[in-house]
C-alpha positions in Angstrom: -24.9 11.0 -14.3 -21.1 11.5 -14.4 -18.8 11.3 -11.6 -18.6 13.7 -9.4 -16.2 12.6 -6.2 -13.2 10.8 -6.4 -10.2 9.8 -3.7 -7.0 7.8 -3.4 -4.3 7.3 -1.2 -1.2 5.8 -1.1 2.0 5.7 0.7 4.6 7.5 -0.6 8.0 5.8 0.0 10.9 8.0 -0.6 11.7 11.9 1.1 11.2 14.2 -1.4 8.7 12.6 -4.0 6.0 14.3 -5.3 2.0 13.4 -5.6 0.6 15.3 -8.5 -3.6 15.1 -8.7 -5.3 16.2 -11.9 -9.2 16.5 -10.6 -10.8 16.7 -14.1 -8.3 14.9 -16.6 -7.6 11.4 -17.2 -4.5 9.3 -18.1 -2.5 6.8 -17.0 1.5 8.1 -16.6 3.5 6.2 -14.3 6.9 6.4 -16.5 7.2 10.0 -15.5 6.1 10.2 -12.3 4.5 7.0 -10.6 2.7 9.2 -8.5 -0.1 11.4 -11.2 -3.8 10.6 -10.0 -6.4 11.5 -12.6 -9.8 11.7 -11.4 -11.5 12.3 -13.9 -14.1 14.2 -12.2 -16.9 16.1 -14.3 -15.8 19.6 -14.0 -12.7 21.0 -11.8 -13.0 20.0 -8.0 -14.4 23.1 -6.0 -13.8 20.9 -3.1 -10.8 19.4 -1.6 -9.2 17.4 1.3 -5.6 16.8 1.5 -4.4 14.5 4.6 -1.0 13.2 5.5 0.0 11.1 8.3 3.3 12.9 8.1 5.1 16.6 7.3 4.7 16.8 3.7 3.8 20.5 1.8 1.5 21.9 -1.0 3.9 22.7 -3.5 1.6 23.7 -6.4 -1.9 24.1 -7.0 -3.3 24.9 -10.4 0.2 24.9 -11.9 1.1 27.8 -10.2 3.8 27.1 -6.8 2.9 29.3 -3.9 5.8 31.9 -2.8 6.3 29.2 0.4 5.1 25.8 0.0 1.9 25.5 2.4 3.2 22.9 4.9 0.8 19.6 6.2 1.3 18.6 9.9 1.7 15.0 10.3 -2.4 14.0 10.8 -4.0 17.0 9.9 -5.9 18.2 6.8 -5.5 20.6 4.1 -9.2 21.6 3.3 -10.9 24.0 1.1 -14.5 24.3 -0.4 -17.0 27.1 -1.7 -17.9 29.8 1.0 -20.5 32.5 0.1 -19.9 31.8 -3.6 -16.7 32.8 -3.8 -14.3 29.5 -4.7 -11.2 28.2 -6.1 -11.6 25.9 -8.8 -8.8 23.2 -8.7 -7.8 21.6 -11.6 -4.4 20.2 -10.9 -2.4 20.1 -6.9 1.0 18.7 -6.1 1.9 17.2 -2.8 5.5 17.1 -1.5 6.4 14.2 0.9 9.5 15.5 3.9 9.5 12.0 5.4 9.2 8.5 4.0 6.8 5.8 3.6 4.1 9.1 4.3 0.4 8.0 3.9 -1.2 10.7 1.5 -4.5 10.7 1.0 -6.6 13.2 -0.8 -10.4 13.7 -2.0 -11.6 16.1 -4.5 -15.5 17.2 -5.8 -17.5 19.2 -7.8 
């Protein structure tokens, strides 16, 4: 059996750095952007948790960026998962941090 749940967190030190997570590739790139998780999950996540312990925002999700970035409260979650069937598959999200040394913590399934 292959995996099928995978989380990380970290603390992001500067204002305006960026957390990218790829739920289903794998890699290691830290020239680029020392921030790119790769899960490596089995399929694409159909569930996901996103938690900061302050502001940040969603600024992409799938490689597409919202018209506004979806804004995280310091402590509260960004959460989606499959209801009645209907679901987003996530393959890639980006997290923006507003504030430094943010704790950003996020979990992702299939």
């Amino acid at each position: 059996m292959g995996k099928n749940i995978e989380y990380n967190n970290d603390v992001i030190p500067a204002v305006n750095d960026t957390v990218e997570v790829f739920f289903r590739d794998t890699g290691i790139d830290i020239t680029e952007n020392p921030f790119k998780w790769y899960f490596a999950l089995d399929t694409h996540a159909s569930q996901i948790f996103v938690k900061t312990d302050q502001i940040a925002q969603i600024t992409e999700i799938n490689g597409i960026s919202p018209k506004s970035p979806i804004p995280l409260a310091a402590n509260s979650a960004f959460t989606h998962s499959e209801v009645f069937g209907r679901y987003l598959k996530y393959t890639q999200i980006k997290i923006k941090v507003l504030i430094a040394n943010t704790l950003v913590e996020v979990f992702g399934c299939c």
